[in-house]
C-alpha positions as CSV (number, residue, x, y, z in Angstrom):
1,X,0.0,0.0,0.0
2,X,1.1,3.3,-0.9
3,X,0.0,7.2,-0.3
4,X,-3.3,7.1,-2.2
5,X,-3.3,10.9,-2.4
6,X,-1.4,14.5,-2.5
7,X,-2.4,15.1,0.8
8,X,-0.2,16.4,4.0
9,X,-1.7,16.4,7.3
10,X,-0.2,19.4,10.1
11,X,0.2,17.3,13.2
12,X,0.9,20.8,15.6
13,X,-0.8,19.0,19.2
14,X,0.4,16.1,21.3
15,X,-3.5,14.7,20.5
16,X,-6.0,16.2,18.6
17,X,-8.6,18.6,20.5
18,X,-8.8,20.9,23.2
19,X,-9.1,18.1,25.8
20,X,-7.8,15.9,28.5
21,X,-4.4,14.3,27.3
22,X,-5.7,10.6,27.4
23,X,-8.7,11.7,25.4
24,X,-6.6,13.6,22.7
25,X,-4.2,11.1,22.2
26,X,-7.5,8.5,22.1
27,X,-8.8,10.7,19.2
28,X,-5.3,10.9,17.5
29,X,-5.3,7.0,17.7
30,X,-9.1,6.3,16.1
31,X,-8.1,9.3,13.4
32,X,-4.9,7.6,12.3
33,X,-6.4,4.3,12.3
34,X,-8.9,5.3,10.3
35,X,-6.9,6.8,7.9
36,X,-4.9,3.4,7.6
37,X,-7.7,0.8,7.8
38,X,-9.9,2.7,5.0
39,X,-6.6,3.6,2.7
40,X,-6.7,7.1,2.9
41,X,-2.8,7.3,3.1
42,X,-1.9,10.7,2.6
43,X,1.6,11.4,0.9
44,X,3.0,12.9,4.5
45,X,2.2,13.5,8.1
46,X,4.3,16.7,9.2
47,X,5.1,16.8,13.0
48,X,5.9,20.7,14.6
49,X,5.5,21.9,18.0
50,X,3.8,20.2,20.5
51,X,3.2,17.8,17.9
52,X,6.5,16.2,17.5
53,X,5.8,14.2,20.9
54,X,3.5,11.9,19.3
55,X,6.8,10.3,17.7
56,X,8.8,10.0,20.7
57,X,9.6,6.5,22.7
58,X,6.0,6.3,25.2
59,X,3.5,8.3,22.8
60,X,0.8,6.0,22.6
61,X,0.4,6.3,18.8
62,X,3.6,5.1,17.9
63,X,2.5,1.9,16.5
64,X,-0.5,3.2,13.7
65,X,2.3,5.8,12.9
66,X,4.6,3.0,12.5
67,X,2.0,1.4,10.3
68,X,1.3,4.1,8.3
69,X,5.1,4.9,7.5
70,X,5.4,1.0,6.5
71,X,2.8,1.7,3.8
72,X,4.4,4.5,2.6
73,X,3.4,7.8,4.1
74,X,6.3,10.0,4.6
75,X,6.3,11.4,9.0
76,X,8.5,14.7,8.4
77,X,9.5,15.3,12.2
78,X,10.9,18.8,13.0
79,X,14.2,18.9,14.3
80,X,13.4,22.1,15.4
81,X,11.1,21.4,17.9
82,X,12.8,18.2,19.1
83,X,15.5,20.2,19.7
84,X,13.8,22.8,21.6
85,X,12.0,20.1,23.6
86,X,14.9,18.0,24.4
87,X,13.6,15.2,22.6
88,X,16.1,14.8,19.7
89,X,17.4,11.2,21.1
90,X,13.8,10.3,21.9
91,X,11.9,10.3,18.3
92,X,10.9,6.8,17.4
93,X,9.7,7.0,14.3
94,X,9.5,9.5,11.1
95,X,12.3,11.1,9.6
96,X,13.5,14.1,11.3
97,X,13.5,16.9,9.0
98,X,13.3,20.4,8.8
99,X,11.0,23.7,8.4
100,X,12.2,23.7,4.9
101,X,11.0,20.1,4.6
102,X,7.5,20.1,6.1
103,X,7.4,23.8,4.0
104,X,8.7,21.6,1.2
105,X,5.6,18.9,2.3
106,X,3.0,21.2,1.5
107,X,3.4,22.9,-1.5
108,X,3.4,20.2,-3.6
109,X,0.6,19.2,-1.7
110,X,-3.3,19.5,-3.5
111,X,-4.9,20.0,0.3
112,X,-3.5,20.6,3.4
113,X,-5.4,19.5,6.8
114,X,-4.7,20.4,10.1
115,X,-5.5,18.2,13.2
């Protein structure tokens, strides 16, 4: 399986929502599941800010995103923001690229979506 289509999806939260923690990363879960089980596979996933923690050793999403790299979907993880959150040694999964990358990401994009 391969990205289906020319879309990038913004990952900017460590979950999706204004919400508890447990629920947002619960959300994040189902939404990347989904995305997996019904083969939408975008072309990337781009990771920035508070974000980039979904990819780190303990996030609770790290094996759908592990999936969904393994069928081809590109995970752009800012350096930037690893950096800035100590996390650099951390990142489990997703190449770690930078703003120019995920910039990179979404113009040649058709649709960009933010979670």
């Amino acid at each position: 399986m391969t990205a289906t289509t020319n879309t990038v999806i913004l990952v900017t939260r460590n979950g999706m929502g204004d919400a508890d923690p447990e629920l947002q990363h619960t959300l994040a879960a189902k939404y990347f599941q989904i995305l997996l089980d019904d083969g939408k596979l975008p072309a990337a996933i781009c990771f920035y800010a508070e974000g980039v923690r979904l990819t780190c050793n303990g996030s609770p999403v790290l094996d759908v995103l592990r999936a969904l790299e393994a069928a081809g979907v590109r995970l752009i993880v800012c350096t930037t923001c690893l950096n800035f959150y100590g996390l650099t040694d951390q990142r489990a999964v997703g190449l770690a690229g930078s703003m120019a990358d995920i910039v990179e990401a979404q113009w040649r994009a058709d649709k960009v979506i933010t979670i």
